[in-house]
N, C-alpha and C positions, 0 to 999 in steps of 0.2 A: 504493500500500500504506500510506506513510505516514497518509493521508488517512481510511483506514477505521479507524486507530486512537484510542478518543475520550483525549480530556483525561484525563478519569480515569485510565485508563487506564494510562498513562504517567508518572502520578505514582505509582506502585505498584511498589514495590523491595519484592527480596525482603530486607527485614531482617533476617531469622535467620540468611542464610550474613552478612552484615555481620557479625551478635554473633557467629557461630562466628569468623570470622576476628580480631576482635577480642581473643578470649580465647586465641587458638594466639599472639599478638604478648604479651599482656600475662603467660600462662605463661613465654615465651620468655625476657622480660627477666626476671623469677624465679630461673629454672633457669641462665643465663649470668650470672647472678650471685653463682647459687652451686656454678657451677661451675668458674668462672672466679677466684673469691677469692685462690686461694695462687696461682696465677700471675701475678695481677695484682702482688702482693707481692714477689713473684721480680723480675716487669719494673721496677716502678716502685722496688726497695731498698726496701722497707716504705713508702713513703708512703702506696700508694692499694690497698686493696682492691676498687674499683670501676673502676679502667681499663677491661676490656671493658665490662663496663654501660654507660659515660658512651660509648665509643668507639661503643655500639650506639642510644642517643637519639637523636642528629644524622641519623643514615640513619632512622631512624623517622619522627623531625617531615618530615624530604624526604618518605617514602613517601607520610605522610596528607595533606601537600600535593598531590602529584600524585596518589595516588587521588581525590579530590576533584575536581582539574582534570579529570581522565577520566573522572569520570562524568558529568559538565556536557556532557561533549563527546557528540553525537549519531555513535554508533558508524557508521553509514552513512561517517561522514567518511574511517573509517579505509579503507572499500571504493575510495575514488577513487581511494587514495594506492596501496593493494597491488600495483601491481607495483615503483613506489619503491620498498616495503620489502624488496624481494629487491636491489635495489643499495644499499641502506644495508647491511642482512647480509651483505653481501658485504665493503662498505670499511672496515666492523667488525673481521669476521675478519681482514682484510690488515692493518688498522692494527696490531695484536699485533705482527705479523714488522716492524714499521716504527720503532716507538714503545715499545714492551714491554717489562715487564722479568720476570724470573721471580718476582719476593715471596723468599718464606719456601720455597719447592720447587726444581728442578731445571725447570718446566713454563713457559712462556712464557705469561703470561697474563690480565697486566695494563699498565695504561696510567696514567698520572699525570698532572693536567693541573690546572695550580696548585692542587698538594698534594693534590688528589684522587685517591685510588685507586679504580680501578673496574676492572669483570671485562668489558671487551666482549662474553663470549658469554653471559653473563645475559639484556644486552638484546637478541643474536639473536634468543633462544628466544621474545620477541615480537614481533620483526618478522619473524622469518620466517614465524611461525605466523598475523599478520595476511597474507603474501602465499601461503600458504596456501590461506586461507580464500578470500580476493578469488578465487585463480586457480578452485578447484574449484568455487568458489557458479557461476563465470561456463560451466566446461567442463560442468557436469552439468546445463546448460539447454540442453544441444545434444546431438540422438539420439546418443548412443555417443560424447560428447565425450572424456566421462572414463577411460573405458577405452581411446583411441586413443593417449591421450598418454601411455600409464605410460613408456613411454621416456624423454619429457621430463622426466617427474616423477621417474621412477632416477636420474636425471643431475642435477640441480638436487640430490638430494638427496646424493647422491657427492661434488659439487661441494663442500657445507658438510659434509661429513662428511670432507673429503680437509685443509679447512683445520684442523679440531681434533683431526684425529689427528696435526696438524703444529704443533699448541700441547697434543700431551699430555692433552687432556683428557677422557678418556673415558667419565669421568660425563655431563659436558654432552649429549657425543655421545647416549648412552643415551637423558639425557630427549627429547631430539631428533626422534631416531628414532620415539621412541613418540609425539611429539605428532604425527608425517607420517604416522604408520601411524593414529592414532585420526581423525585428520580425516580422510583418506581411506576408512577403512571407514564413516566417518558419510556421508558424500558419495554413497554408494553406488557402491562399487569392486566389481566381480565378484571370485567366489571362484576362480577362475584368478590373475587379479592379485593377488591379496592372498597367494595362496599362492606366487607367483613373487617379490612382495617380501617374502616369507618367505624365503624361499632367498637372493636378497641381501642380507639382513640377516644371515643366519648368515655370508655368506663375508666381509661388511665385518668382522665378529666375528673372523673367521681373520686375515684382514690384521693388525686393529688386535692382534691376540696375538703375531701374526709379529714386528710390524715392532718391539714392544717386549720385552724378554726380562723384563721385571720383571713384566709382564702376565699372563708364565706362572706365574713363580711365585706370583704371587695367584691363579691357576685352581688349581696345584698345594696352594696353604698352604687353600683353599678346600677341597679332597678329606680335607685330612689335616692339620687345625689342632697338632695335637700336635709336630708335624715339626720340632722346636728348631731344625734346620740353616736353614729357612726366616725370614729376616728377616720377611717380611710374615705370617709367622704370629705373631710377635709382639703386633701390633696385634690381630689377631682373636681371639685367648685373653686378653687383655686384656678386651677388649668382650665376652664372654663369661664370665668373672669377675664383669665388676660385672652381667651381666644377672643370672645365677647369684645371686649374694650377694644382692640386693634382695630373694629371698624372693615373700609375697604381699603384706606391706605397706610393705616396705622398711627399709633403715637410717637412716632418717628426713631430713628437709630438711637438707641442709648436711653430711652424716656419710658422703659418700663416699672412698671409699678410695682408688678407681683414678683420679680428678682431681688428685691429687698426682704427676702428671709419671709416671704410668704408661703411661697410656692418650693414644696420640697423637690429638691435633685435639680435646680433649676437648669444648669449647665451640665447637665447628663441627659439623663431620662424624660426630665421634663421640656426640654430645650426647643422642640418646636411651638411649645405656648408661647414662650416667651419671644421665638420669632412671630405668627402671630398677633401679636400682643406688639411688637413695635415697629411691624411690617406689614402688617395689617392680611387680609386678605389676599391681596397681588401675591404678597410673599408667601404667603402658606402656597397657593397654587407654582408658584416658581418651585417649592419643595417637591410637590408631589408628582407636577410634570418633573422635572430632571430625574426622578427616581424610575418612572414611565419612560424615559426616554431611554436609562440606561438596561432595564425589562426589555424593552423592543431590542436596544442596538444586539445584547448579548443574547438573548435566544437566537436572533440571525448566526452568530454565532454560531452558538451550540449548532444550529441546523446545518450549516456549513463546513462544521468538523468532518475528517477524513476517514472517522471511526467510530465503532459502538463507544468506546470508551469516552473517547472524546468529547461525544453528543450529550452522554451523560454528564461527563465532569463539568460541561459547560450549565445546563440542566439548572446541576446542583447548586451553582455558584450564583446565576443569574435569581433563581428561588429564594434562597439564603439572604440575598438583599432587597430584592424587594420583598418577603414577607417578612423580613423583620423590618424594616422600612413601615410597610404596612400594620404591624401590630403596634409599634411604639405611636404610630401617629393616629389609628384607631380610637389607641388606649386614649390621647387625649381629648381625642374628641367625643368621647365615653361611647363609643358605637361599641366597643368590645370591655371588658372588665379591666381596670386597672393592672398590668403587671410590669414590671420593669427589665426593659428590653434598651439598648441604645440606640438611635439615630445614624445608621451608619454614616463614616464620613462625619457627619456635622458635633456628633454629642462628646464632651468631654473623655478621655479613656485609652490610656495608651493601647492597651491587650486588645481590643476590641479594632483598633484601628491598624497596629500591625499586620494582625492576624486579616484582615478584610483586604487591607495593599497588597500582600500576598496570595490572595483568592486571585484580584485582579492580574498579577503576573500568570497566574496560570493561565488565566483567560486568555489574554493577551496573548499567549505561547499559542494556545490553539488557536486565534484569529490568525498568528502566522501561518497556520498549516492550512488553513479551509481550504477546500475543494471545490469545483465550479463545472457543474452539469454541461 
């Protein structure tokens, strides 16, 4: 297959999702900067207005390093490795319960390793999505491969879904889910299966509500934000406020309200209120188009790969941001229940943003190889 692809060819990236992703990084550092001001202030006793900004360079220069290194790297490389990357995702997850400590939450969910903080299930969400791809490119080349194993594939997927309902993190879990359920319906899953991993998606749903009582009250403060008694309805009439107040063009760059220690996570999870909120409307839809736009450029992508593997690993990558994308900007706009997901590209976070620059180099590897009918 290699072989039938000429030179040219290959030298052929799609640069438009490059400049779309470039301009969701170079907003981000904008917007967490001005949304992050008077905290910085708070943190640092007036010294620095700029703590989160400068805190968010360092995972940047890493990112474009290593998106850079991954797009040199000939994605095929990652197909030898995939069944690895389901024991690296694995001793990931376990390291949290080993090494971990909780941050700034109650949630167990990071790791420190001289002075570095980093989120391990950031980087699940690609390796597991590379062992993913490797397993189904390889079952869907065998009559009835793919739908023989959905057993195996429930249980692999139980399996990581059973370790971050045990580090609390139920956003992660979410994007998760949906990258196993996008890659498998690309893979070509019969609609028997996809509708019986329907159904266990909903009861992993029931579990993860069970087993946390705060989870309810986010489905509950979700039904009926008004609900003063509800602590977690705090937070989402907050974020509703400042979507509210922004208007059609907003209270202008720098003049929001609710960034003043009203609004929890403001420069993380909560970060599109807050754009919103001093961009008013224009700006939310500039969000939610450029995220659309980068959905379209890379499925052409994925569809243009030279391989099962390929197709897939593009798939997984393209899903992966725009449904987290989607769930975090959902979440504020209370159409889905509160959980905390980041913004890719724009929200606060080094781990999440590395880890996402380096999805982008794969991608970008495979837009060098696409193929053309």
């Amino acid at each position: 297959m290699m072989n039938q692809i000429s030179y040219k060819n290959r030298q052929r990236s799609d640069y438009w999702f490059s400049l779309g992703v470039f301009a969701l990084v170079l907003f981000g550092l904008i917007m967490i900067y001005s949304v992050s001001k008077y905290l910085s202030l708070q943190v640092t006793n007036g010294a620095s207005d700029k703590l989160y900004l400068m805190g968010q360079l360092g995972p940047l220069a890493i990112g474009i390093v290593v998106w850079f290194i991954f797009q040199n790297i000939d994605y095929h490389f990652w197909q030898k490795y995939s069944g690895t990357m389901l024991i690296i995702t694995i001793v990931l997850l376990i390291s949290v319960f080993l090494f971990g400590h909780s941050g700034s939450t109650s949630a167990q969910r990071w790791i420190s390793i001289f002075g570095f903080h980093f989120q391990p299930s950031e980087i699940v969400k690609l390796t597991f999505l590379i062992y993913l791809a490797g397993w189904f490119s390889a079952k869907s080349e065998k009559a009835g491969g793919l739908n023989k194993n959905f057993w195996l594939f429930a249980v692999i997927v139980g399996l990581i879904s059973f370790f971050l309902l045990e580090q609390k993190d139920l956003g992660t879990l979410s994007v998760i889910v949906g990258i196993a359920a996008g890659i498998y319906f690309a893979a070509g899953a019969s609609l028997k299966n996809l509708a019986l991993a329907g159904g266990l998606g909903t009861l992993l749903f029931w579990i993860a509500v069970k087993k946390e009582p705060y989870r309810m009250e986010r489905i509950l403060a979700f039904l009926n934000p008004e609900n003063g008694s509800l602590s977690t309805g705090y937070h989402i009439r907050n974020a509703l406020i400042a979507i509210g107040s922004g208007g059609l063009w907003g209270l202008g760059f720098g003049q929001s309200r609710q960034k003043y220690l009203y609004l929890p996570e403001a420069q993380t999870d909560s970060i599109f209120a807050i754009i919103s909120e001093e961009l008013g409307f224009i700006g939310a839809v500039f969000v939610i188009a450029a995220f659309t736009f980068l959905a379209i450029r890379g499925l052409k992508i994925a569809k243009e790969a030279p391989d099962t593997f390929g197709r897939l690993l593009g798939v997984g990558i393209v899903v992966w941001i725009a449904f987290q994308a989607f769930v975090n900007i959902a979440a504020m706009l209370s159409i889905i229940p509160l959980t905390g997901v980041p913004l890719p590209f724009i929200s606060y976070g080094g781990s999440n943003l590395v880890v996402s620059l380096a999805a982008v180099g794969i991608l970008m590897n495979i837009s060098h190889q696409k193929r053309y009918d």
